[in-house]
C-alpha angles and dihedrals in degrees: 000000000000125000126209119217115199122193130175126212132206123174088314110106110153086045083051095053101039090054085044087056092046090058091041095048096042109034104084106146106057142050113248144167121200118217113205112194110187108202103222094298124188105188087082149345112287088227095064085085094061086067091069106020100044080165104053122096106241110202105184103202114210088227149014096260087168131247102312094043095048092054095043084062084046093058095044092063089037121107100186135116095214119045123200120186108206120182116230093239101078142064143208119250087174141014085286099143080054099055094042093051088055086048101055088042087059099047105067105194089033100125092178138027131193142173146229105270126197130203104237081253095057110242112134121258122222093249100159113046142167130250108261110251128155095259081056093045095052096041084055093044087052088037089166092083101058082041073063108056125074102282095250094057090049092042095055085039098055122012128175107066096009089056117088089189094239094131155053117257140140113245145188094248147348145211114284085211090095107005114172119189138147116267085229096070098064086077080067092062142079107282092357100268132060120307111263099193095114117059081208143336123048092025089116098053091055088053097055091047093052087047094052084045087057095061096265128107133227112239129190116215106205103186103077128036149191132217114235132181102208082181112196115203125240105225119110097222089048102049091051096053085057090050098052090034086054087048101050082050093044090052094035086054090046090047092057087043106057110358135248101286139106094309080055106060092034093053089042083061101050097036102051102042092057086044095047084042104043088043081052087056095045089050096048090049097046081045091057099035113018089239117134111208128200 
């Protein structure tokens, strides 16, 4: 079985390269090619990777179409069964590209596959998570009740922030940051190929929901795991862009999901005002202390 890797690059080319050499170095037990698209860099010329990388398939895109349109060029060029999309902003510390690819083999109706991530520092990153929904919102809101509950059934509940990672479980949708699935199943989804309406951020929740919609499940495989830097800038301005630009995915996704009825309004109130008042809190903080909370 071969597995595709597809990585975009974009004005990043020693991050590009480190994550490249960790793949290389770790995965031992499968074959594997890995498909760079550069999206129109110009930090460097594209070719400066073959240089490095004489094996790797360069694909220089003739603009930055974003995250989704990048890998879909990616998969065009790609010949494997199998089709991992890795940011280039991790690296490997084990074969874990090798064990993920036995476990997708084994679980016949998994569509996507994902792993356990860590920050450099260490800290655990909210890799499975549930879909949003206003029984979700308001637990988290009182978030007293699932602090309540044994760990595993508020774990399963609940995911994302009350998951430490530490076992195995399906879920409604995963990280991009290291999304696995078999190249089959994009027959199953609109336009046969993944869904390019956001530019980036929230693109792989909508996959996975599109996935799940398609009759195949998200599953989370907690014995191996990646590093991955998921750096947020530190820039105001910035930060808030991310934050309106989340949110417009978060309520476009809601709005596929359920309509724009009654449930949707309902949830839009709940849901933006936690998210306008806790953001109020993470800005004065970072205001009195320079911190910047997550």
């Amino acid at each position: 079985m071969l597995v595709s890797i597809i990585i975009i690059n974009y004005n990043a080319f020693q991050l590009t390269c480190n994550c490249i050499e960790s793949i290389i170095k770790f995965t031992k037990g499968i074959e594997y090619e890995i498909v760079l698209v550069d999206n129109h860099s110009a930090e460097c010329d594209a070719s400066l990777f073959f240089q490095k990388f004489p094996n790797v398939v360069l694909v220089k895109n003739s603009e930055n179409g974003g995250f989704a349109k990048g890998n879909n060029l990616g998969i065009q060029h790609a010949k494997g069964d199998v089709i991992l999309l890795l940011n280039n902003d991790t690296w490997l510390t084990e074969d874990a590209i090798s064990k993920c690819t036995k476990k997708l083999a084994a679980q016949t109706n998994t569509g996507v596959i994902g792993v356990k991530m860590f920050y450099p520092s260490g800290g655990v990153q909210y890799t499975a998570r549930k879909f949003r929904g206003i029984g979700w919102e308001l637990l988290d809101l009182l978030r007293f009740i699932p602090l309540m509950m044994p760990y595993k059934k508020r774990a399963q509940l609940m995911l994302g922030k009350y998951f430490k990672g530490d076992f195995d479980t399906e879920c409604d949708w995963l990280n991009g940051a290291f999304f696995m699935f078999p190249k089959a199943i994009l027959s199953r989804l609109p336009g046969n190929k993944l869904d390019e309406r956001f530019f980036m951020y929230g693109e792989d929740q909508l996959w996975c929901y599109q996935v799940k919609k398609a009759g195949f499940t998200c599953y989370f495989f907690s014995e191996t795991s990646i590093v991955h830097i998921n750096r947020g800038s530190s820039n105001k301005k910035r930060q808030l862009q991310l934050l309106k630009t989340m949110r417009r995915a978060e309520l476009e996704i809601m709005r596929e999901r359920c309509g724009k009825g009654l449930y949707y309004y309902m949830f839009c109130l709940i849901y933006l005002t936690k998210e306008y008042c806790r953001n109020a809190v993470k800005w004065l903080v970072y205001i009195l202390s320079g911190k910047i909370i997550r």
